[in-house]
C-alpha positions in Angstrom: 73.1 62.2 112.3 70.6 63.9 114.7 69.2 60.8 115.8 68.6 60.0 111.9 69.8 56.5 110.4 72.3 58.0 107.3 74.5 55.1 106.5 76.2 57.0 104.0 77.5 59.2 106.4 80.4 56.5 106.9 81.7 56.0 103.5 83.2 59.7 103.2 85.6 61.8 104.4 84.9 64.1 107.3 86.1 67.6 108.4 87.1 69.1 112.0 85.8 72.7 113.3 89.5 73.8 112.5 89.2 72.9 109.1 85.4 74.1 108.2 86.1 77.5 109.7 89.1 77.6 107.3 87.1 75.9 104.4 84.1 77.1 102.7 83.8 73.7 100.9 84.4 71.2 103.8 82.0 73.3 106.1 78.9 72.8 103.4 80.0 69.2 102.9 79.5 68.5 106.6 76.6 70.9 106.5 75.2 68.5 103.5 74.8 65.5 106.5 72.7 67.5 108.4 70.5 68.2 105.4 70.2 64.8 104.5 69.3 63.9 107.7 66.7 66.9 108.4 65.2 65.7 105.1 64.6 62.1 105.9 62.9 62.8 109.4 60.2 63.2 108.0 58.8 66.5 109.7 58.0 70.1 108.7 61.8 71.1 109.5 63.1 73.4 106.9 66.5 72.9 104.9 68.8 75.8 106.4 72.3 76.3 106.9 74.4 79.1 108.1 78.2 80.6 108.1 79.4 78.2 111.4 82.2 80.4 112.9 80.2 80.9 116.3 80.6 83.4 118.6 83.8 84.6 116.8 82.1 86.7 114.3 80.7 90.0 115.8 83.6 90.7 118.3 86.2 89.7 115.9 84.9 93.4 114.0 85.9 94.8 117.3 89.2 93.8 116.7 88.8 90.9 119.4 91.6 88.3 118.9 90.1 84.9 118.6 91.7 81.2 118.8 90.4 78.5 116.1 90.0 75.0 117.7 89.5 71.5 115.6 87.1 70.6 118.3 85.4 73.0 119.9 84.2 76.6 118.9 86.4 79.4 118.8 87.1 81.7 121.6 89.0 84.1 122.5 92.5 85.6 123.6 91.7 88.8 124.8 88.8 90.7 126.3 88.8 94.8 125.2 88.3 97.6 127.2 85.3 99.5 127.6 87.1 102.5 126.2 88.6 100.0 122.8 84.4 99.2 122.4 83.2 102.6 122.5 85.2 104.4 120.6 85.2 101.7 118.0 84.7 103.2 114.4 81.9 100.8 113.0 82.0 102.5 109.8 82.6 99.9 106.7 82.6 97.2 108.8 82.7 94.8 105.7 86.6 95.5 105.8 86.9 94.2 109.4 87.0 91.5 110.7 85.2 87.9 109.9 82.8 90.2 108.0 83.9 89.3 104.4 85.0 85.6 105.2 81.6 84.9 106.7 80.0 86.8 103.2 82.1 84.8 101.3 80.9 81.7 102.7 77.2 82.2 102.5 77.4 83.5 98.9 79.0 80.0 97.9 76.2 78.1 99.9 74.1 80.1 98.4 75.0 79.2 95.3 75.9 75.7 96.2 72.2 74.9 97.3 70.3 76.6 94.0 67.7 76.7 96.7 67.4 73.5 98.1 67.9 74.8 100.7 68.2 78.2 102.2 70.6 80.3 103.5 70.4 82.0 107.0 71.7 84.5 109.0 75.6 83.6 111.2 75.2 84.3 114.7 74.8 87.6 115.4 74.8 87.5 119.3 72.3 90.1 121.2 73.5 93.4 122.3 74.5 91.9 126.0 75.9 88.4 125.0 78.0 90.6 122.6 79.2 93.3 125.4 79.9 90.1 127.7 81.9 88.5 124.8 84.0 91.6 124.6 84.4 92.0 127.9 84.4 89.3 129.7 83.0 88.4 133.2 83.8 92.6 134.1 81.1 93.5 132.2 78.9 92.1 135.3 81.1 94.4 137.4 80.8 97.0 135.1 77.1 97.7 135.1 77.6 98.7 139.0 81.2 100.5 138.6 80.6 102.4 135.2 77.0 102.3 134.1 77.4 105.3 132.0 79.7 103.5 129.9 78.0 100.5 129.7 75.2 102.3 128.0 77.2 103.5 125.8 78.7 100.2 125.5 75.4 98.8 124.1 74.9 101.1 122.2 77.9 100.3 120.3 76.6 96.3 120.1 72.8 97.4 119.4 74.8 99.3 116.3 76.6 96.3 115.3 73.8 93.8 115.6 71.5 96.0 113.3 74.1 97.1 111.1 75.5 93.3 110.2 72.0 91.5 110.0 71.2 94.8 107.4 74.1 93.7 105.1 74.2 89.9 105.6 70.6 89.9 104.6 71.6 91.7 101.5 73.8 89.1 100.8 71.4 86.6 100.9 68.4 88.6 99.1 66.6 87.9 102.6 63.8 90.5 103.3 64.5 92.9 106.4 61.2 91.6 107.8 60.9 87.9 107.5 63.7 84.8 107.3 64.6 82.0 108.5 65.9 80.6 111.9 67.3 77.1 111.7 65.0 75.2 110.6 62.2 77.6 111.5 60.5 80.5 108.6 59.7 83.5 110.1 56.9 85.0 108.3 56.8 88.4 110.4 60.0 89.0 112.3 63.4 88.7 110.2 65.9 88.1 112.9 67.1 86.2 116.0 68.8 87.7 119.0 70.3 85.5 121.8 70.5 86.3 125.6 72.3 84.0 127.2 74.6 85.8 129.2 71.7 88.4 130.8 70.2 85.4 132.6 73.6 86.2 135.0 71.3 89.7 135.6 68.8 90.8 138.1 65.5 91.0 137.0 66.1 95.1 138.3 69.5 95.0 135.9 67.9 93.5 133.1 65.3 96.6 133.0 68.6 98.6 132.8 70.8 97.7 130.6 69.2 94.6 128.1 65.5 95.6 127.9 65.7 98.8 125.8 68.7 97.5 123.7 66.5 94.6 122.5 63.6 96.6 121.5 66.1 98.8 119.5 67.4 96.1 118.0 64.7 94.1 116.8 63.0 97.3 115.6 64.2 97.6 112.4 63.4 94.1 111.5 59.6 93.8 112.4 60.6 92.2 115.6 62.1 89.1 116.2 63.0 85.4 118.1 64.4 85.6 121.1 66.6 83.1 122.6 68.1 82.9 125.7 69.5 79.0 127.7 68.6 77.8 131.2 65.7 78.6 133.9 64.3 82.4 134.2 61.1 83.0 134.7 61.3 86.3 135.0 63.3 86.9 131.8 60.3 84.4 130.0 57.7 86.5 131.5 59.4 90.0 130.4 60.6 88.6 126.9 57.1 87.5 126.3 55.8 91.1 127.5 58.1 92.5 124.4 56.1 93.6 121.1 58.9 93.4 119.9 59.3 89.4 120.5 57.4 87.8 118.0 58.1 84.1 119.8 60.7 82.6 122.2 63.5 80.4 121.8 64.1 78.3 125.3 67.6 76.7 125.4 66.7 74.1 127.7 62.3 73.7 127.7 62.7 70.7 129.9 63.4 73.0 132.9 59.9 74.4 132.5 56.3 73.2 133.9 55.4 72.1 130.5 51.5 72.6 130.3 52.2 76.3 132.8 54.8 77.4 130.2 52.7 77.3 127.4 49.9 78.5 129.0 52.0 81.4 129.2 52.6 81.6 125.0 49.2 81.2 124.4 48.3 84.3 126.7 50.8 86.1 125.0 49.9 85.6 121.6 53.7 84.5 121.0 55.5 81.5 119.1 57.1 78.6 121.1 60.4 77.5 119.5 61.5 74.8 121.6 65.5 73.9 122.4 68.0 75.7 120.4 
């Protein structure tokens, strides 16, 4: 399991996607494998799990339509329109949605674990991996055709990412300004926010439309990780520029000039967090 010898791992039964996403209990039991394995490796990896219903979560409060697949993430059936997103009452949005299903879940871990291991935050995508979620491969037309509405756009997902890390923390009697990330603590930063789909940008769009929707969202939290997949070095360079970034999550570190890279962290006064 993760490169770990488990031999136990054969003598019980094992659950698909499908069924975890459906099943609070068969999620944590194959959760419980990756514990194991994290434990016996011997490093300074802490015991974390999350809610596992990927991408899903934060559109599906949108109202986004999603398909449930036994071996593969979910995705989804429908993109909305920029009109559905912004006019998109995000009041009580514990009644919408995955919202209670993923509470659910991570209040049984939660007291599943008795803290043997902790509980983190679901995946709560960033402001413009959420927009591109919702809207698909426009959104990249968008930004050119209807920039007023884009920002208005974000600041529909900026709302959603702050509001639903605010009560899934309650949930989990996490502190606003710390937490964990994987198997990563984060002592002064309490959140994670993944960019994946703004590596698509130019560095002149990024500016526009993802720059000053990360800094609003990470605010309330004392900053945060940033994540984003692939080779940018002009998203590392501006990510690491961000008070607001605490450290940086690379997707794929190989990519990088090792020794240059870090150089670049250590000028920053930022935290590495290597692969995802």
């Amino acid at each position: 399991v993760g490169g770990v010898e488990v031999p136990e791992f054969d003598l019980f039964p094992h659950y698909d996607l499908k069924e975890q996403f459906y099943h609070k209990e068969k999620m944590l039991a194959e959760y419980t494998w990756e514990l194991i394995a994290r434990a016996r490796c011997k490093s300074d990896a802490q015991l974390s799990i999350r809610s596992n219903h990927g991408c899903a979560i934060v559109p599906s409060i949108f109202g986004a339509e999603y398909q449930v697949f036994p071996d593969k993430p979910p995705w989804f059936k429908e993109h909305l329109s920029i009109d559905q997103i912004i006019h998109q009452d995000l009041n009580r949005i514990e009644e919408k949605g995955l919202y209670s299903k993923i509470s659910e879940f991570m209040r049984y871990f939660k007291q599943k674990l008795q803290g043997k291991a902790q509980v983190y935050l679901p995946a709560v995508l960033g402001p413009f991996d959420t927009a591109h979620l919702l809207r698909g491969t426009d959104i990249f037309l968008d930004v050119y055709d209807h920039p007023s509405s884009v920002f208005k756009l974000m600041e529909k997902t900026t709302e959603i990412f702050i509001k639903s890390n605010i009560l899934w923390k309650k949930v989990i009697d996490e502190s606003l300004t710390a937490g964990m990330y994987d198997s990563v603590y984060m002592a002064d930063c309490g959140v994670r926010i993944t960019e994946d789909s703004s590596v698509l940008l130019s560095p002149e769009m990024w500016s526009k439309f993802v720059k000053p929707f990360i800094k609003e969202a990470l605010k309330p939290f004392g900053g945060g990780v940033s994540h984003f997949c692939g080779k940018a070095d002009y998203l590392l360079e501006t990510h690491l520029s961000l008070p607001e970034v605490k450290g940086v999550n690379l997707g794929q570190p190989e990519l990088y000039e090792y020794e240059l890279m870090i150089n670049k962290f250590i000028a920053a006064g930022k935290v590495f967090i290597g692969s995802c």
